[in-house]
PAFIDO-412809 format. One line per 2 residues: for each residue z negated, x, y negated of C-alpha. Coordinates in pm, whole numbers. Layout:
// PAFIDO-412809
Z,X,Y; ...
***
This chain:
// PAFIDO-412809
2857,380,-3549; 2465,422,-3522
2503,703,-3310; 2725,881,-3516
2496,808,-3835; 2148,918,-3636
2290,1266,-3559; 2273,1455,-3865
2622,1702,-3849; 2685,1932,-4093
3036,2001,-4196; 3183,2345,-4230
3480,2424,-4422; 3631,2759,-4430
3991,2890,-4417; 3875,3214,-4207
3817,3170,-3858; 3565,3459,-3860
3334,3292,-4085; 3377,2979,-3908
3295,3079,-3575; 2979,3250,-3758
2861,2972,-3940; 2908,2751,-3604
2676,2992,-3395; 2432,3029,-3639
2381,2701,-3701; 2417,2586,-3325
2150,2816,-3280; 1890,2615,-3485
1979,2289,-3269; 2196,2203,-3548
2560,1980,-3479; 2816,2139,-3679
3199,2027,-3748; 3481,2308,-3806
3720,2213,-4074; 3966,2496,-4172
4132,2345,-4527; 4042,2134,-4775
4274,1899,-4632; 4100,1910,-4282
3735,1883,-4459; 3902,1509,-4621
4049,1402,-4295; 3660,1486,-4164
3500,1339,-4427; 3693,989,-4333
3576,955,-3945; 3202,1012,-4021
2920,1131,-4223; 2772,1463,-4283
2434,1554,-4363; 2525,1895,-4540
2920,2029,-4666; 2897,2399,-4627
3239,2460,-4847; 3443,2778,-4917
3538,2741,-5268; 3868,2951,-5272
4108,2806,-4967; 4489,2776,-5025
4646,2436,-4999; 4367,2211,-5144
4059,2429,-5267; 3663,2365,-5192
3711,2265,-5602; 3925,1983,-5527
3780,1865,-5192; 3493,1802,-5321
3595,1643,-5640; 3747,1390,-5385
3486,1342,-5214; 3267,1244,-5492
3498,1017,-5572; 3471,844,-5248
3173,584,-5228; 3048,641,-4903
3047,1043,-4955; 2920,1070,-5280
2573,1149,-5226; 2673,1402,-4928
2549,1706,-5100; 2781,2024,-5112
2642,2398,-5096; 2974,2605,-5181
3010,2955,-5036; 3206,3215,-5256
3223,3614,-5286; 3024,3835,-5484
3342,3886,-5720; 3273,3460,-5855
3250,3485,-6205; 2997,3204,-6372
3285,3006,-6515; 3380,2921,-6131
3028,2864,-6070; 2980,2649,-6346
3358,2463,-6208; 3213,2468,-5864
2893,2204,-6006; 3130,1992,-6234
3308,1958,-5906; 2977,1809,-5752
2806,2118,-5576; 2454,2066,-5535
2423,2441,-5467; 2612,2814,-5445
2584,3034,-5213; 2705,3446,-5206
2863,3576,-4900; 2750,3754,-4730
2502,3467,-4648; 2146,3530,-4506
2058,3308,-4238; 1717,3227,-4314
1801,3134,-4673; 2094,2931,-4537
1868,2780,-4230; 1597,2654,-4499
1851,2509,-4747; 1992,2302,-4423
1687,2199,-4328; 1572,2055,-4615
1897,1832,-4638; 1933,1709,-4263
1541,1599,-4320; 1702,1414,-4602
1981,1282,-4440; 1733,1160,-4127
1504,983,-4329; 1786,805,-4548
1901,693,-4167; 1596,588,-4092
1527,400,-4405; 1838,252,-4403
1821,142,-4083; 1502,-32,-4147
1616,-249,-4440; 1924,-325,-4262
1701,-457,-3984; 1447,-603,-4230
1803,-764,-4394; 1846,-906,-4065
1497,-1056,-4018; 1502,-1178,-4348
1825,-1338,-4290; 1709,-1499,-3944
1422,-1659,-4156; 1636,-1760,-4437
1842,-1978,-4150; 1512,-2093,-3979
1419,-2239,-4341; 1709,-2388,-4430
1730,-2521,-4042; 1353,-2660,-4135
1438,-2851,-4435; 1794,-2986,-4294
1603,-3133,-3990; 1295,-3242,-4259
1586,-3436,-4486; 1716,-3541,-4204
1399,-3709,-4039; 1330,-3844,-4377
1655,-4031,-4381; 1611,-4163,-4087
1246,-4231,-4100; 1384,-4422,-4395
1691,-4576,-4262; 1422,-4680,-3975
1185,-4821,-4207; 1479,-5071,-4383
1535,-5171,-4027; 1209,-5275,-3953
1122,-5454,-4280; 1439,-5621,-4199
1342,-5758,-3918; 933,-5812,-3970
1050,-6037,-4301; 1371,-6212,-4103
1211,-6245,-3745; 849,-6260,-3812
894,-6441,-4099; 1124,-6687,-3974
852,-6764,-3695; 605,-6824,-3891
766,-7074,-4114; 897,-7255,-3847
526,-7276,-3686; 402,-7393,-4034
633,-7640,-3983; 534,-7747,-3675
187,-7760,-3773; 285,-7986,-4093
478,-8219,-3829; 165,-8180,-3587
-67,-8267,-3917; 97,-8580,-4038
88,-8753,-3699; -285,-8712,-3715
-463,-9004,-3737; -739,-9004,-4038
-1040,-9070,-3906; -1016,-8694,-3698
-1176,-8509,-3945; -1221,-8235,-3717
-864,-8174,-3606; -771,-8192,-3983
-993,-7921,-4112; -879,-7700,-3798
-472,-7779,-3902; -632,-7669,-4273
-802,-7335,-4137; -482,-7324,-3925
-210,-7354,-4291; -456,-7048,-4420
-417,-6841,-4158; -51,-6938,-4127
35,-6852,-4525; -214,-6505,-4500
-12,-6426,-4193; 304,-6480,-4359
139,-6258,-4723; 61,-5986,-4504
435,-5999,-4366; 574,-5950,-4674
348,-5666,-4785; 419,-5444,-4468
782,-5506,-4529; 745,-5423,-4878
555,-5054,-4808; 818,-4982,-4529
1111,-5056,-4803; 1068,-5249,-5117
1347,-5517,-5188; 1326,-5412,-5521
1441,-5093,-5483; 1775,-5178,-5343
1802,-5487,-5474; 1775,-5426,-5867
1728,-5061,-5848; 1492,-4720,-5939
1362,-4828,-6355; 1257,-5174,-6173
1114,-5028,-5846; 914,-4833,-6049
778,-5112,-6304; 685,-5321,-5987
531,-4980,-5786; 295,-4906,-6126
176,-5267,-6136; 99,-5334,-5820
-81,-5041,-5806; -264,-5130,-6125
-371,-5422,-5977; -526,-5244,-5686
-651,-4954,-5860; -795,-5085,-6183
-611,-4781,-6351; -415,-4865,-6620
-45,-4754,-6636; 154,-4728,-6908
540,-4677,-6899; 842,-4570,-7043
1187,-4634,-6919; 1529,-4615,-6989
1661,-5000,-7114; 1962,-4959,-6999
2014,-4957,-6594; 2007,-4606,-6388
2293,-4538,-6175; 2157,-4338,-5883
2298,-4296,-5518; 2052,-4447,-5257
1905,-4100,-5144; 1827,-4001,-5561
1627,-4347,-5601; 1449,-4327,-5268
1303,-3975,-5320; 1214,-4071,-5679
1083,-4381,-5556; 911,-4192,-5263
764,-3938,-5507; 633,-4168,-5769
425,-4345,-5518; 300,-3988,-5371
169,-3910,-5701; -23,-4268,-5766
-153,-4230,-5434; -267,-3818,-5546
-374,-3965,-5853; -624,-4273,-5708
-768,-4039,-5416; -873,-3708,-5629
-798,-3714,-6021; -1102,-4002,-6120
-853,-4115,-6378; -875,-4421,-6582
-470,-4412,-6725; -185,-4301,-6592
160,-4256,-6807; 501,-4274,-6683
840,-4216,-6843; 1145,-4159,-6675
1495,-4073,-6874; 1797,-3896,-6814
1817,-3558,-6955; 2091,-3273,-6936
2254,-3440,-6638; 1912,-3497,-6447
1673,-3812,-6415; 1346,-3685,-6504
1036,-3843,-6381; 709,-3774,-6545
375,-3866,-6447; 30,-3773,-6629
-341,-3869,-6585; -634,-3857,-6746
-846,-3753,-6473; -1000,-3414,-6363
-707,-3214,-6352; -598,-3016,-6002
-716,-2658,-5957; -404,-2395,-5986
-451,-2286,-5696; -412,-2645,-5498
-36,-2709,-5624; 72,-2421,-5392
-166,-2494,-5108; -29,-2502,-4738
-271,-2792,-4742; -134,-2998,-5019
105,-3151,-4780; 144,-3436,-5019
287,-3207,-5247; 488,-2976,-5005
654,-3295,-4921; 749,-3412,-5285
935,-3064,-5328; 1115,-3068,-4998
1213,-3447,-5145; 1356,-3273,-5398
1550,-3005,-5246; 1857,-3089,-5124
1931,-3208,-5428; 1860,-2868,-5625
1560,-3062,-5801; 1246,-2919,-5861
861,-3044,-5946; 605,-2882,-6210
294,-2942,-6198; 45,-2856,-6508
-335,-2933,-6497; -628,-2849,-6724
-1009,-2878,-6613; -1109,-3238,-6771
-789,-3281,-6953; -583,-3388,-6692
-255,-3363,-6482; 107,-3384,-6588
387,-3379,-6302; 793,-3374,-6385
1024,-3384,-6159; 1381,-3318,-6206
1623,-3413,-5972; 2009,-3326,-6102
2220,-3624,-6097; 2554,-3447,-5946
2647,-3406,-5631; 2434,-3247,-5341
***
């Protein structure tokens, strides 16, 4: 089909062979391809197979006329911008001039026709027709790039969601394990040690205050335990759920921080699906983490509802406000990471920030199915 679109033909319709074979050598002549069509029914059956940079039509043909070829033409999708130069005698009154443009002539022509008028008028329309191919070939192949990186990206994010929900899945197995295997150990050695401590006589003062230093190190061993279990997956989260998680996330990290949070949730509980509550969950603690490193805030509010079918999360500071400019930086990856969170779910994040006055983030994520 390309090679049939990249040669510009022109089509020439004419009941008398005379004229045809004219038309033909005149226009072979200028390096021109040319197709022969004898009736207005031929010129339709031509029309069909391919395209044609040019109709040169005779307007008065019996059978179907050049009037009511090209009216059917037009009417076809694919031909309806071919433009039509119609050739008729000097005895053409303007009323069949004036029928030969309703009946989508772009042009008329006299016979006897003089070649260099006729050459020019073709040559302005094949350079028309060439650079439509061209152009059209060009957004058909920019179509096709666009398309290739429109499966790349969407490739991208699938293999993203799905590293996340395993790098997830992962984590729950390990806190698993650290807080049922580690933990388990280390109780049963502070057990030991108690056993070990009581059959100590009292006068070894010194092997007493090393089983002491020993129960410290034991029990800090054992705190630390349950805080890396808790960052790889909190118990809370699964266990009573995202309005909870969220209470516990904002006071730990008030603890920590020394910023104060203030909250609002919904009383009654949230019924999410695992993936909704772990990339809320996931995305709350990217923003308190955004918020301590850069935003020199002293208060942070929260409120999280259901609204129009969608939990909405919103988070806003106090601090410096982010620059504009930042929220759409390649190297916010903290940020590039909350909206591909958001994603497969058809969510979305906005993010709003004044110099001095501040940062407010909401994130929608719609509550139906992926």
């Amino acid at each position: 089909m390309d090679s049939v679109l990249s040669q510009a033909c022109i089509l020439v319709v004419d009941d008398d062979r005379k004229n045809r074979v004219a038309m033909e050598e005149l226009l072979q002549s200028s390096g021109h391809c040319v197709v022969l069509a004898e009736s207005g029914e031929d010129a339709l059956r031509c029309v069909l197979k391919q395209d044609f940079a040019v109709i040169l039509m005779d307007a008065r043909m019996p059978g179907v006329d050049g009037f009511t070829a090209a009216r059917t033409i037009r009417e076809r999708e694919r031909s309806r911008s071919t433009p039509i130069i119609f050739l008729t005698g000097a005895y053409e009154d303007l009323s069949s001039m004036f029928r030969g443009y309703e009946a989508g002539a772009v042009d008329y022509m006299i016979k006897p026709i003089v070649p260099e008028v006729l050459q020019f008028k073709i040559s302005v329309f094949v350079d028309l027709y060439n650079k439509n191919f061209e152009l059209t070939r060009e957004i058909a192949e920019r179509r096709r790039v666009e398309e290739h990186l429109r499966t790349s990206e969407e490739n991208l994010r699938a293999l993203a969601a799905h590293l996340q929900s395993v790098r997830e899945e992962e984590g729950v197995r390990i806190a698993r394990e650290i807080h049922d295997e580690l933990g388990q150990a280390l109780t049963g050695l502070k057990m030991d040690l108690t056993w070990v401590a009581k059959k100590l006589p009292p006068d070894q003062k010194t092997l007493v205050a090393k089983t002491g230093s020993m129960f410290d190190l034991i029990d800090g061993t054992i705190q630390s335990v349950r805080k890396i279990a808790t960052r790889l997956r909190p118990e809370v989260l699964d266990e009573l759920g995202l309005a909870p998680a969220i209470e516990w996330q904002a006071r730990e990290f008030q603890k920590r921080s020394g910023i104060r949070c203030r909250l609002s949730l919904p009383a009654d509980a949230l019924v999410l699906d695992r993936e909704r509550s772990t990339a809320a969950f996931r995305i709350f603690q990217e923003l308190l983490t955004n918020t301590a490193r850069h935003a020199n805030a002293t208060r942070i509010d929260v409120a999280m509802r259901v609204d129009s079918g969608a939990l909405v999360l919103e988070v806003e500071d106090n601090g410096k406000g982010i620059d504009g400019a930042a929220t759409f930086s390649p190297k916010s990856l903290g940020l590039m990471g909350m909206r591909e969170r958001v994603l497969p779910f058809g969510g979305a994040i906005e993010i709003a920030g004044m110099k001095d006055q501040g940062t407010k983030v909401r994130v929608s994520i719609p509550l139906g199915l992926k």
